[in-house]
PLY file of the C-alpha trace (Angstrom):
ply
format ascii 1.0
element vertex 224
property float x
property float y
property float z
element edge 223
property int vertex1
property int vertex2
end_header
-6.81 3.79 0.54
-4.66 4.79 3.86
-2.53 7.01 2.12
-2.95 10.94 2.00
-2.71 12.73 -1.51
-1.97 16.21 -2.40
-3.01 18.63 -5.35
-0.95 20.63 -5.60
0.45 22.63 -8.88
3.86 24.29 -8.13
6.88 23.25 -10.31
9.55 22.56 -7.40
9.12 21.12 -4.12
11.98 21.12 -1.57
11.85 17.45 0.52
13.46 14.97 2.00
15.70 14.25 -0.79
15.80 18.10 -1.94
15.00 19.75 -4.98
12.45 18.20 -7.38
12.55 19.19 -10.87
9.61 17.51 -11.83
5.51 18.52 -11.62
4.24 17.40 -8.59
1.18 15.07 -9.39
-2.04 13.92 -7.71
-2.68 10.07 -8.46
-5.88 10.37 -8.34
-6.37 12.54 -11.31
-3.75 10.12 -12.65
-5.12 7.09 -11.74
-8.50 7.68 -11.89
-9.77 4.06 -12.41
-7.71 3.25 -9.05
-9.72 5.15 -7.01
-13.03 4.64 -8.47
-13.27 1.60 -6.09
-12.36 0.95 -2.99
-10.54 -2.60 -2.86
-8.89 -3.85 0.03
-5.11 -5.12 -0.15
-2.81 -7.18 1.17
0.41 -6.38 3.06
2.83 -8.72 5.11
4.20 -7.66 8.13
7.61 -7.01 7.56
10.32 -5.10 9.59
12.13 -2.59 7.21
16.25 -3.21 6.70
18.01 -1.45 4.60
17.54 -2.04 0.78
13.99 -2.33 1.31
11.28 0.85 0.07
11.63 3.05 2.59
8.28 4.78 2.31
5.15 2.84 3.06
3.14 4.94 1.04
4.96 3.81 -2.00
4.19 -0.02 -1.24
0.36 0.65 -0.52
0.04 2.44 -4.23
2.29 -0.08 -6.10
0.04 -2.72 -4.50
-3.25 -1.10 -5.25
-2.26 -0.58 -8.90
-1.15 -4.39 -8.92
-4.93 -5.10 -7.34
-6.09 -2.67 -10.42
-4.66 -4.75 -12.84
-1.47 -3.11 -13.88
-0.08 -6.46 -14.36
1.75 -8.43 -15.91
4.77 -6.66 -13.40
8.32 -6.34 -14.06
10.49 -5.21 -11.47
14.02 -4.09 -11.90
15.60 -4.84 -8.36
14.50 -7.86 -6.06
16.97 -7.44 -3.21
15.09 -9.68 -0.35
12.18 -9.22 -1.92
9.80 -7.56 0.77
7.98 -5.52 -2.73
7.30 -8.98 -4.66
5.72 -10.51 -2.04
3.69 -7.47 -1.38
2.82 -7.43 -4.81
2.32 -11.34 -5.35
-0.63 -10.73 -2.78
-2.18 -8.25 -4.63
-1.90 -9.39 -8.53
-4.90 -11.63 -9.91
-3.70 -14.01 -12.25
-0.48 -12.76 -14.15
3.37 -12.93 -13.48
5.95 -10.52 -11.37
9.59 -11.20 -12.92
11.53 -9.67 -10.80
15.09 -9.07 -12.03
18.53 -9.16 -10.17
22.18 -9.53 -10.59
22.55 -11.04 -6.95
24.95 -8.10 -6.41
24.77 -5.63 -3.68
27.80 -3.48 -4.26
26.16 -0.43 -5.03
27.46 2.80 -3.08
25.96 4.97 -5.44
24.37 7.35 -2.98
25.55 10.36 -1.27
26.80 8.11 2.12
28.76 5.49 -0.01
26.40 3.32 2.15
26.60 -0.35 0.51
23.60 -2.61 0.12
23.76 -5.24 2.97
24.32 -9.00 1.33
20.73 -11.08 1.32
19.55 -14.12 -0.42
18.16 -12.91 -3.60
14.05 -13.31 -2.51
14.72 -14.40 0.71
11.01 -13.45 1.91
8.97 -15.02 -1.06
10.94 -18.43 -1.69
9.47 -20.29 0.57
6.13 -18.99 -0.08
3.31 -20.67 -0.19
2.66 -22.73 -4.00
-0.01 -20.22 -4.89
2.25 -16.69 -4.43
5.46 -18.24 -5.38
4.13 -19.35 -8.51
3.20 -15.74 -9.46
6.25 -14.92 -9.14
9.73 -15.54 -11.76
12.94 -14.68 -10.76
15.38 -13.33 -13.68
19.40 -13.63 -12.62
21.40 -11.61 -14.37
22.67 -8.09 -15.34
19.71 -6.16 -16.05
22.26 -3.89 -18.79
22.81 -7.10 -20.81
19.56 -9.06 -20.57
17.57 -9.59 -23.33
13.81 -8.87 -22.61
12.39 -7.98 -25.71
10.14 -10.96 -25.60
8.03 -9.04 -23.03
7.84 -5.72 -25.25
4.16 -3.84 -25.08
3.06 -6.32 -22.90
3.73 -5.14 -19.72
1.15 -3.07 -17.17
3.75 -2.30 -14.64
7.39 -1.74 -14.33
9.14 -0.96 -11.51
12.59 0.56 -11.62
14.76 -0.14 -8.28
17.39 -1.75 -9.43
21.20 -0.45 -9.81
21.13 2.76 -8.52
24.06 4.56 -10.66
23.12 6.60 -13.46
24.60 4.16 -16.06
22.23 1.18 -14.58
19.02 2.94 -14.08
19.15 4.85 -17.26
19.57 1.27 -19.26
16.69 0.19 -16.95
14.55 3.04 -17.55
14.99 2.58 -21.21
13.96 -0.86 -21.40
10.94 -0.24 -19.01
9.79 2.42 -21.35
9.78 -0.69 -24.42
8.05 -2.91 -21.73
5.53 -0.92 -21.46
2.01 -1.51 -22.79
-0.28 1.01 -23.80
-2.16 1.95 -20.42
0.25 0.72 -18.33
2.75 2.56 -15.78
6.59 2.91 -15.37
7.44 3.47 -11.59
11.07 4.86 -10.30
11.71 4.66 -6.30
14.45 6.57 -5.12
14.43 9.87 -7.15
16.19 12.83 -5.47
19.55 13.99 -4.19
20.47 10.83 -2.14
20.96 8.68 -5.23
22.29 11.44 -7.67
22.73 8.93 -10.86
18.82 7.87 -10.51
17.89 11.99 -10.60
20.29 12.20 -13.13
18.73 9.46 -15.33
15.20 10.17 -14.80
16.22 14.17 -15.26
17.31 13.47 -18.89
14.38 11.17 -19.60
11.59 13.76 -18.42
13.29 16.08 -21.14
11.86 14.25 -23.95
9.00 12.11 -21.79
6.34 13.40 -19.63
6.93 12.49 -15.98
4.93 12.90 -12.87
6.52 12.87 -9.05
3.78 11.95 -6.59
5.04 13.44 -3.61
3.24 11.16 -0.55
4.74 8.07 -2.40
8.40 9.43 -2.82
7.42 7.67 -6.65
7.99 9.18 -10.01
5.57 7.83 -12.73
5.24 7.41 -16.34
1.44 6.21 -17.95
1.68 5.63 -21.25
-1.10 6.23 -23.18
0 1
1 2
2 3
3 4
4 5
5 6
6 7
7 8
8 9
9 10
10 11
11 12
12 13
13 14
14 15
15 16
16 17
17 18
18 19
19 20
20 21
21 22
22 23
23 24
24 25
25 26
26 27
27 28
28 29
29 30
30 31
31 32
32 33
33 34
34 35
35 36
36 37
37 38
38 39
39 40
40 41
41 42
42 43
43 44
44 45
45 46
46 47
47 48
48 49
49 50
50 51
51 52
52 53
53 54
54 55
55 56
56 57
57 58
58 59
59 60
60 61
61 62
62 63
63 64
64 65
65 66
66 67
67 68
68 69
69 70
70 71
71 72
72 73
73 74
74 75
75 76
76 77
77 78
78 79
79 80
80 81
81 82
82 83
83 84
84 85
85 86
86 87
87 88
88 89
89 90
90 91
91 92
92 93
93 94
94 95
95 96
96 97
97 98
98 99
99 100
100 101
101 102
102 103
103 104
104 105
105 106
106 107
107 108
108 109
109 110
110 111
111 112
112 113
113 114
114 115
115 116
116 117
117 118
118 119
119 120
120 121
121 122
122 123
123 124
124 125
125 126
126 127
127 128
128 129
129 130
130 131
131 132
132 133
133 134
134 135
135 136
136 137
137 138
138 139
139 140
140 141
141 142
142 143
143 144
144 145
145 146
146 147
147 148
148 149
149 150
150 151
151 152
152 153
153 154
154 155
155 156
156 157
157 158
158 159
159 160
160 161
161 162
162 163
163 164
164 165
165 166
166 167
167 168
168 169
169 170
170 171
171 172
172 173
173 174
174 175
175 176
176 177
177 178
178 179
179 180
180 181
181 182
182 183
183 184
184 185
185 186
186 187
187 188
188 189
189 190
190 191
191 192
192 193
193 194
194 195
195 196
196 197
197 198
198 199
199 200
200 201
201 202
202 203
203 204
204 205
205 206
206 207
207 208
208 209
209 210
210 211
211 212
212 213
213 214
214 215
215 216
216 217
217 218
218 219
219 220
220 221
221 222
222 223
């Protein structure tokens, strides 16, 4: 594992993206079965653009959970597609649906600073048979969607989707029924930059214990 991990117990930490209201969490106490073993992973080379994670860190742990088997994977927000592939690479035997309203007019952050217009899984399309048949691509508004078909049976969920609060709360709620027992909710993007996704995950960690792992810019939920 390349990334660096903190333990650390104070309630507020003052970042990149300001003031976190959440407790600051080490994923290895979290994810204990993670780092256990040491497995090696699999990571294209892929210049960053805008839209994409912007912290590395984040893509090395969502990839070495998907190599863990947090999987199947559901992933609110495909974009280009630089995290499916990452994760296609790295899950043994089960599907990524990866959800997206081919929309990128979404301002939501502090810059009004739209998404730039891509071809919904432009990096993973052309794949190769064997990682683009991990992969299924859901079109369509993630608020009006029906995915209770997948309910409880779902290791991973990653929310990175529409980044107003009205979108990633209806997300987050959904991810939380997706969920299996033992399996993970991830957010991206939690902090003052995209005030609607702080907002959202705010009220949800009133009634639902959340974790912020700092190195990974990543708040999680495990379910037990």
């Amino acid at each position: 594992m390349s990334s660096i991990f903190w333990r650390l117990t104070q309630r507020v930490y003052y970042g990149t993206y300001g003031k976190i209201d959440l407790d600051i969490a080490d994923p290895a106490i979290l994810f204990p079965e993670v780092f256990d073993k040491r497995r090696t992973i699999s990571l294209m080379n892929v210049p960053w653009q805008w839209g994409d994670t912007t912290n590395g860190n984040a893509i090395i742990f969502l990839c070495e959970l998907a190599a863990a088997g947090y999987s199947p994977i559901v992933e609110f927000g495909t974009n280009r597609g630089r995290t499916t592939l990452d994760l296609a690479l790295n899950v043994q035997n089960y599907k990524i649906y990866t959800i997206d309203f081919g929309q990128f007019q979404d301002d939501s952050n502090m810059e009004h600073r739209d998404y730039q217009k891509v071809r919904v899984g432009e990096l993973f399309l052309d794949s190769d048979k064997q990682i683009r048949d991990k992969i299924e691509v859901i079109s369509g508004d993630s608020m009006k969607l029906d995915l209770s078909y997948l309910n409880g049976e779902i290791g991973m969920v990653i929310v990175d989707g529409g980044h107003s609060y009205d979108v990633c709360l209806s997300d987050s709620i959904k991810a939380m029924s997706l969920v299996r027992k033992g399996g993970v909710v991830v957010w991206d993007d939690y902090g003052n930059y995209w005030p609607g996704v702080k907002k959202a995950i705010n009220e949800i960690a009133k009634k639902t214990k959340l974790h912020y792992l700092k190195n990974e810019s990543l708040v999680v939920y495990k379910r037990n």
